[in-house]
DSSP file (Angstrom, degrees, kcal/mol; ACC not computed):
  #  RESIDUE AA STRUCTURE BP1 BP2  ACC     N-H-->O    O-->H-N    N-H-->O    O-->H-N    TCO  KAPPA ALPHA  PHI   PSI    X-CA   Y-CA   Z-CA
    1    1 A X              0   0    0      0, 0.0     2,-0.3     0, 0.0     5,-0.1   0.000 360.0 360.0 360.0 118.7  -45.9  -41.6  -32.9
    2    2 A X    >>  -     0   0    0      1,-0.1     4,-1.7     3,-0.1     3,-1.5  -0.409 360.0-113.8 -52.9 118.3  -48.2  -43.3  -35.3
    3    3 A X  H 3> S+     0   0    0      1,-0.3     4,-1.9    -2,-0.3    -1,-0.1   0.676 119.1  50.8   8.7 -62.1  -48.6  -47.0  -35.6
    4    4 A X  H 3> S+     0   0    0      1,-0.2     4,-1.3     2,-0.2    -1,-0.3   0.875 106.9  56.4 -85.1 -27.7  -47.2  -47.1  -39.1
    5    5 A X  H <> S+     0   0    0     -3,-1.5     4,-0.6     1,-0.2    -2,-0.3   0.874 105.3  54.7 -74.7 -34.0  -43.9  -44.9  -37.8
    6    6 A X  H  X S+     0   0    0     -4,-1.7     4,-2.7     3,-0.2    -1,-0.2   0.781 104.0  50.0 -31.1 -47.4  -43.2  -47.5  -35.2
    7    7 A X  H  X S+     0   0    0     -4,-1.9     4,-3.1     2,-0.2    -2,-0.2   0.788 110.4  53.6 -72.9 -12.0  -43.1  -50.4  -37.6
    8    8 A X  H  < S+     0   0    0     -4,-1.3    -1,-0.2     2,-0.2    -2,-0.2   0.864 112.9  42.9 -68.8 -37.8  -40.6  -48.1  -39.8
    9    9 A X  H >X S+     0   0    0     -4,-0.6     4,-1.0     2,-0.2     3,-0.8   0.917 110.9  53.0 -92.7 -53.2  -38.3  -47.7  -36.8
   10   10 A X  H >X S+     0   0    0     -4,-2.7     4,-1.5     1,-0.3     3,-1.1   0.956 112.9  47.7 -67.8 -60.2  -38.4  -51.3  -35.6
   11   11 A X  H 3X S+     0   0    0     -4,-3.1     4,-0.6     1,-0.2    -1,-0.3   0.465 105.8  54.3 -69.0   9.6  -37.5  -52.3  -39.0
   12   12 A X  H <> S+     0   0    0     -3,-0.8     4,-4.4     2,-0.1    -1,-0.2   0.800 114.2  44.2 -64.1 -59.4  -34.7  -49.8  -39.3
   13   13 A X  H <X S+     0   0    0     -3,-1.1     4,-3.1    -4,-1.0    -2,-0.2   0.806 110.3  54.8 -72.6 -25.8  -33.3  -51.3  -36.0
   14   14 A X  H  < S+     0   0    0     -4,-1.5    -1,-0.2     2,-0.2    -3,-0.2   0.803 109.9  46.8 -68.0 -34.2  -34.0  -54.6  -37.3
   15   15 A X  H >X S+     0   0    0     -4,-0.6     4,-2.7     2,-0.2     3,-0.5   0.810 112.6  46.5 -47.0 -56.3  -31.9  -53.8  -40.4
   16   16 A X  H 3< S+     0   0    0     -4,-4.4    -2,-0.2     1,-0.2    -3,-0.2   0.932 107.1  54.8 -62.6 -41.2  -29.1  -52.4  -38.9
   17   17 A X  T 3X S+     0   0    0     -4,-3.1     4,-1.2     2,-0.2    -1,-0.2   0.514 108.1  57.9 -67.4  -3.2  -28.9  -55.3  -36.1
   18   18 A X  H <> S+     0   0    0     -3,-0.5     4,-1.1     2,-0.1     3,-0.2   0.967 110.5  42.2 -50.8 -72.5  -28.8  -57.9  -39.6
   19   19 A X  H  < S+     0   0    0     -4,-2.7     4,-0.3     1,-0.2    -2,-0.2   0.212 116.3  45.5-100.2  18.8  -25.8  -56.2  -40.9
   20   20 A X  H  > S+     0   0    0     -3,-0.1     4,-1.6     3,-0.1    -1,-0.2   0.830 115.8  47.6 -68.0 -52.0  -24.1  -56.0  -37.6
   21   21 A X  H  X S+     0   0    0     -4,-1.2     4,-0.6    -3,-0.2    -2,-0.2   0.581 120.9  37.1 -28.2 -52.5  -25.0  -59.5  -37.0
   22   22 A X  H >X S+     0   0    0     -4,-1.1     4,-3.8     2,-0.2     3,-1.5   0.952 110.6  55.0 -87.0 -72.7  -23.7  -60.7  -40.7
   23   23 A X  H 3> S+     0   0    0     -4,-0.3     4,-2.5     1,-0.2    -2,-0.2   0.831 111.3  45.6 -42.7 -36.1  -20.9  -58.7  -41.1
   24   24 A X  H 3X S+     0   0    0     -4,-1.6     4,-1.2     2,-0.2    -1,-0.2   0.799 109.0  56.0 -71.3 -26.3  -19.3  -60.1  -37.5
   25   25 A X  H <X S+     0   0    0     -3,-1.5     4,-2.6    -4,-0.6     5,-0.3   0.876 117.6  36.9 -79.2 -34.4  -20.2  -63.8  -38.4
   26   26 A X  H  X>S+     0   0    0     -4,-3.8     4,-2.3     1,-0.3     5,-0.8   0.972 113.3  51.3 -87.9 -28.1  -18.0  -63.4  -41.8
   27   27 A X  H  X5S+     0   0    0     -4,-2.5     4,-1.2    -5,-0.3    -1,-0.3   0.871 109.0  52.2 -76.8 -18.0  -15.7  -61.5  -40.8
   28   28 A X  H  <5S+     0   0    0     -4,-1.2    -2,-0.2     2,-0.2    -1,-0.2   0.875 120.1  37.9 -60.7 -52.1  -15.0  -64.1  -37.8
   29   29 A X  H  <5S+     0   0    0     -4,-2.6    -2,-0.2     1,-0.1    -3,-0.2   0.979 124.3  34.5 -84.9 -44.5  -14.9  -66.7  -40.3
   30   30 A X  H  X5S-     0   0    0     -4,-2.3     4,-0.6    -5,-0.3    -3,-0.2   0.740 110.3-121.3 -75.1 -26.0  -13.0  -65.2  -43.2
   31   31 A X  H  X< -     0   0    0     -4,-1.2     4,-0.8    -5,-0.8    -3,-0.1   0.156  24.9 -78.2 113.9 147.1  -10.8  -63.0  -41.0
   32   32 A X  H >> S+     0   0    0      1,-0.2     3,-1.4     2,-0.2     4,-0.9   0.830 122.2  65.7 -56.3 -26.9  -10.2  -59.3  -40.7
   33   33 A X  H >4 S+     0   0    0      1,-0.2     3,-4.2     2,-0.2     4,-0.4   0.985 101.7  43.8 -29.2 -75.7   -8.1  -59.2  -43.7
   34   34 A X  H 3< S+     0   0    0     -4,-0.6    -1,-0.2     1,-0.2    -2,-0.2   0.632 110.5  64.9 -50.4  -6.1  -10.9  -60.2  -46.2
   35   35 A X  H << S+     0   0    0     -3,-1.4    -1,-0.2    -4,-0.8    -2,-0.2   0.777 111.0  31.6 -84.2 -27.3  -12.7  -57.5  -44.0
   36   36 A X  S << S+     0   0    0     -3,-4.2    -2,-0.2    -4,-0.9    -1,-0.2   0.361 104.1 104.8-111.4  -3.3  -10.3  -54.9  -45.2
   37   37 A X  S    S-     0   0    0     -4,-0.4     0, 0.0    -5,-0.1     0, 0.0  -0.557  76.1-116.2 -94.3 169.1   -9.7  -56.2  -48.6
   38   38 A X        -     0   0    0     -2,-0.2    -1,-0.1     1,-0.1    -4,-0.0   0.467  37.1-138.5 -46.2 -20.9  -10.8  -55.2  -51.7
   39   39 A X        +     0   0    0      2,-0.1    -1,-0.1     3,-0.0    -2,-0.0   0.495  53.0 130.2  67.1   7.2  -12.6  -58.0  -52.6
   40   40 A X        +     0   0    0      1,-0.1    -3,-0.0     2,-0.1     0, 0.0   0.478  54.9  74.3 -55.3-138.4  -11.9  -58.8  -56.1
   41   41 A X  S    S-     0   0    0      1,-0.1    -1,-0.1     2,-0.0    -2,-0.1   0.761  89.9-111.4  41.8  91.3  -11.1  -61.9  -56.1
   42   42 A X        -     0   0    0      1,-0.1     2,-0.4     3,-0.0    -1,-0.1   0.024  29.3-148.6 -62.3 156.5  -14.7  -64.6  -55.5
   43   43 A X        -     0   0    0      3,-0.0     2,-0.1     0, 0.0    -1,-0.1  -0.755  18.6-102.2-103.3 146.4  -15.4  -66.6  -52.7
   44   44 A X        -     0   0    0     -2,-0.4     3,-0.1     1,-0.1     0, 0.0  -0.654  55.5 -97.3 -72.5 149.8  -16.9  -69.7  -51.7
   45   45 A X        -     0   0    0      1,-0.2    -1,-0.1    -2,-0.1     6,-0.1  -0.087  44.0-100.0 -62.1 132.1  -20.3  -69.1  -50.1
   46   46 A X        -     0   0    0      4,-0.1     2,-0.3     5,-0.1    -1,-0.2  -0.297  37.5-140.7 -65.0 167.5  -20.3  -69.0  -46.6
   47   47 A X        -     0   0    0     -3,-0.1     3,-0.3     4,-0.1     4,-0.2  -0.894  56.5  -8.5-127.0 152.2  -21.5  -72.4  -44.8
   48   48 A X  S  > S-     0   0    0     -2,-0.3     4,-1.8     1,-0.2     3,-0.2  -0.366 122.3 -13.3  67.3-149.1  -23.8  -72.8  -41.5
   49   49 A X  H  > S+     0   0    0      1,-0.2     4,-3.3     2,-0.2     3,-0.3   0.919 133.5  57.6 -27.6 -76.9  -24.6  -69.8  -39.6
   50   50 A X  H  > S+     0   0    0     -3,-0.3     4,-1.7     1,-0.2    -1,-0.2   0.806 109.9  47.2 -20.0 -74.3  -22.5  -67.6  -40.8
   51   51 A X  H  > S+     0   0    0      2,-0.2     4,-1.0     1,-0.2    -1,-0.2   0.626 116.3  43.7 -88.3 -28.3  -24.1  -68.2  -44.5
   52   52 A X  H  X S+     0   0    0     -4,-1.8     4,-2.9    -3,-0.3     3,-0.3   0.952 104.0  60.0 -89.8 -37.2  -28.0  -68.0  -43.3
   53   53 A X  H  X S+     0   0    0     -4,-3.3     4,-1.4     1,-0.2    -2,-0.2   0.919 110.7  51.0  -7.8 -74.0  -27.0  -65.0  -41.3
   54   54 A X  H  X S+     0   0    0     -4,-1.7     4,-1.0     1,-0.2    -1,-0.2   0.776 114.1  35.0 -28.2 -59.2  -26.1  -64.0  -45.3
   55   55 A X  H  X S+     0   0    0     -4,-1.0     4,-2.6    -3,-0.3     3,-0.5   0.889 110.4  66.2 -99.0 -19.9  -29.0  -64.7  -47.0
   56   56 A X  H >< S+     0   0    0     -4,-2.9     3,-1.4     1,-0.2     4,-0.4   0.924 109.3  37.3 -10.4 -99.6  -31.1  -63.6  -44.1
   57   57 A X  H 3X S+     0   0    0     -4,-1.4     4,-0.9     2,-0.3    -1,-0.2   0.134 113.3  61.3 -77.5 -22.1  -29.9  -60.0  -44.4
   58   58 A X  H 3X S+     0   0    0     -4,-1.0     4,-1.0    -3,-0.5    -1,-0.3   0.791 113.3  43.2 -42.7 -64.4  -30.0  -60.7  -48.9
   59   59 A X  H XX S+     0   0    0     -4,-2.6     4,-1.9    -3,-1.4     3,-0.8   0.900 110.5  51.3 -42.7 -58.3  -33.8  -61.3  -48.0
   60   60 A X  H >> S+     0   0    0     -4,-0.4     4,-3.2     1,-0.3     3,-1.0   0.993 112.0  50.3 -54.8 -81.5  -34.0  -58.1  -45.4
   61   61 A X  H 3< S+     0   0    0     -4,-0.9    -1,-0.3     1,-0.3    -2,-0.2   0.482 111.5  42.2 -60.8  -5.9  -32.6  -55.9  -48.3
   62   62 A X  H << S+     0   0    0     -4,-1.0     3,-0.5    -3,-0.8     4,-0.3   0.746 128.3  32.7 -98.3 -29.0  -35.2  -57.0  -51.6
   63   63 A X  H XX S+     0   0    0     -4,-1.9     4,-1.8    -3,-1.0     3,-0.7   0.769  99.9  75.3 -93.5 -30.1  -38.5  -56.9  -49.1
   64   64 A X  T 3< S+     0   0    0     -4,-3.2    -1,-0.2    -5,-0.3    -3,-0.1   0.707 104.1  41.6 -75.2  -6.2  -37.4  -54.1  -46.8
   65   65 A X  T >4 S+     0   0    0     -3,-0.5     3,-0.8     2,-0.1    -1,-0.2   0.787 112.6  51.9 -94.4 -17.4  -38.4  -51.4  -50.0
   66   66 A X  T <4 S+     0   0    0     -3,-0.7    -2,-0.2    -4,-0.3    -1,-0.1   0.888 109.4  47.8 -87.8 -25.7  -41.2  -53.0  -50.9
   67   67 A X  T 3<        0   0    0     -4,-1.8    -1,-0.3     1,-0.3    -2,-0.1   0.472 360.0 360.0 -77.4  -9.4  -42.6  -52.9  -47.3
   68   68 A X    <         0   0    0     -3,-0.8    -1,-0.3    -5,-0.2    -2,-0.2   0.730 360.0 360.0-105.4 360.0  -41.8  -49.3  -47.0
């Protein structure tokens, strides 16, 4: 496996463990409901972890195309 097909795969894994990572801190603070709801309705920004977790994983998803 080539050098550049390693970094592809690490950041694959890296992605997916983001939006495990994110999605479990919000749904832990906003509650399984909001987990299952439609989501209409805005929200206040998450705050702490939870909310860099969040923009983390905002970050991951505009650089991760430009990197591939």
């Amino acid at each position: 496996m080539t050098l550049e097909l390693q970094y592809l795969v690490w950041s694959i894994i890296l992605g997916l463990f983001q939006i495990v990572l994110q999605a479990m801190s919000a749904t832990k603070v906003r509650g399984s409901a909001w987990n299952a709801s439609p989501r209409d309705t805005p929200q206040e920004p998450l705050k702490g972890v939870p909310g860099r977790l969040e923009r983390a994983l905002k970050n991951f998803k505009e650089t991760f195309p430009l990197f591939l």
